[in-house]
C-alpha positions in Angstrom: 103.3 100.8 101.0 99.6 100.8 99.1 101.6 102.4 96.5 104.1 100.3 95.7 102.3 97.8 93.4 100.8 100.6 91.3 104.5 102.1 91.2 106.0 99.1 89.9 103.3 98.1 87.3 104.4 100.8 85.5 107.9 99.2 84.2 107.8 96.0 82.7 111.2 95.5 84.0 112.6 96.8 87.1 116.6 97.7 88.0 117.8 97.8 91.2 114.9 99.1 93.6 116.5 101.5 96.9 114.0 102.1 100.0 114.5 102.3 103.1 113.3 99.8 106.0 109.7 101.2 106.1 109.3 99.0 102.9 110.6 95.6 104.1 107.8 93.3 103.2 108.1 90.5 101.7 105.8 90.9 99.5 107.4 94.3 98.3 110.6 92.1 97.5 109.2 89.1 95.7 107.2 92.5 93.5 110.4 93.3 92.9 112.3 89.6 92.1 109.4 88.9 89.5 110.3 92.1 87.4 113.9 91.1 87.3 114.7 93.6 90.1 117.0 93.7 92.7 115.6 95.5 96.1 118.4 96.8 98.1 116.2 97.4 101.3 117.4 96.9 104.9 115.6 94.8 107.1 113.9 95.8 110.0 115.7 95.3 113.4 113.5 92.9 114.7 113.7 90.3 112.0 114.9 86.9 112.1 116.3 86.7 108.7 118.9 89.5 108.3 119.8 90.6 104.6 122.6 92.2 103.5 122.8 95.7 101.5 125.3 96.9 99.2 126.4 99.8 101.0 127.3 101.7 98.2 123.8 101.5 96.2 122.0 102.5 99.7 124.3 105.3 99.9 123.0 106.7 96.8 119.4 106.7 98.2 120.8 109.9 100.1 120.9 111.8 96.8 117.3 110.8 96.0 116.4 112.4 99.2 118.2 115.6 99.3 117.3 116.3 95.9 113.6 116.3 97.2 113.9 118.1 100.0 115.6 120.6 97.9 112.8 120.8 95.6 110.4 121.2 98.1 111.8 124.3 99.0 110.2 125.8 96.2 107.0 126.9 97.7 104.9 126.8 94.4 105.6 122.7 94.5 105.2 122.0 98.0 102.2 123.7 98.3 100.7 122.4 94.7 99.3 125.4 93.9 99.0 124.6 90.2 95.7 122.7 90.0 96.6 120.5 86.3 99.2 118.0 86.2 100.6 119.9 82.8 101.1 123.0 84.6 102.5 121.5 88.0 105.4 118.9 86.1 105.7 122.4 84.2 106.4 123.9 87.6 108.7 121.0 88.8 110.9 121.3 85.7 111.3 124.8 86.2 112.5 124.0 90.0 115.1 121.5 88.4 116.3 123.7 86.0 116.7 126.1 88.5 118.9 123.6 91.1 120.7 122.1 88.2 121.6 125.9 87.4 122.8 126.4 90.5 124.7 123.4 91.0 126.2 124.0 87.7 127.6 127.2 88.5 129.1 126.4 91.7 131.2 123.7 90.1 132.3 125.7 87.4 
């Protein structure tokens, strides 16, 4: 959650934001409403004050994920051994390339 501020000073306007309920704060929300965002984040079970998510734009936070856990297979980016920021994003590229490559064969 510390992160979240430095996250979102980096766009001067934000589109819809998709997190899951570890990041219902209000605080995190009204970040979001006052760069023109819309946070689609489920509340947490024990709130008073339910709010209601459009199913489909959570549903898309699944691809977000799996594409992660599918680059961290790579051992060279889970493990960070490249030690500059140039050569690691170098490294992660690489490991996209490579799934893209991969998903792009299977669907042809």
């Amino acid at each position: 959650k510390a992160a979240v501020p430095a996250l979102l000073a980096t766009r001067a306007v934000v589109g819809d934001v998709v997190a899951d309920r570890g990041y219902d704060a209000q605080a995190i929300i009204e970040m979001i409403q006052q760069r023109g965002g819309r946070g689609h984040i489920p509340t947490q079970r024990d709130r008073k004050q339910q709010r209601s998510v459009d199913p489909a734009i959570y549903r898309q936070r699944n691809l977000v994920e799996r594409f992660f856990n599918k680059l961290k297979h790579f051992r060279k980016i889970a493990t960070r051994y490249e030690k500059t920021a140039r050569n690691y994003l170098a490294a992660v590229l690489i490991a996209c390339s490579r799934l893209w490559m991969r998903f792009y064969e299977s669907a042809t």
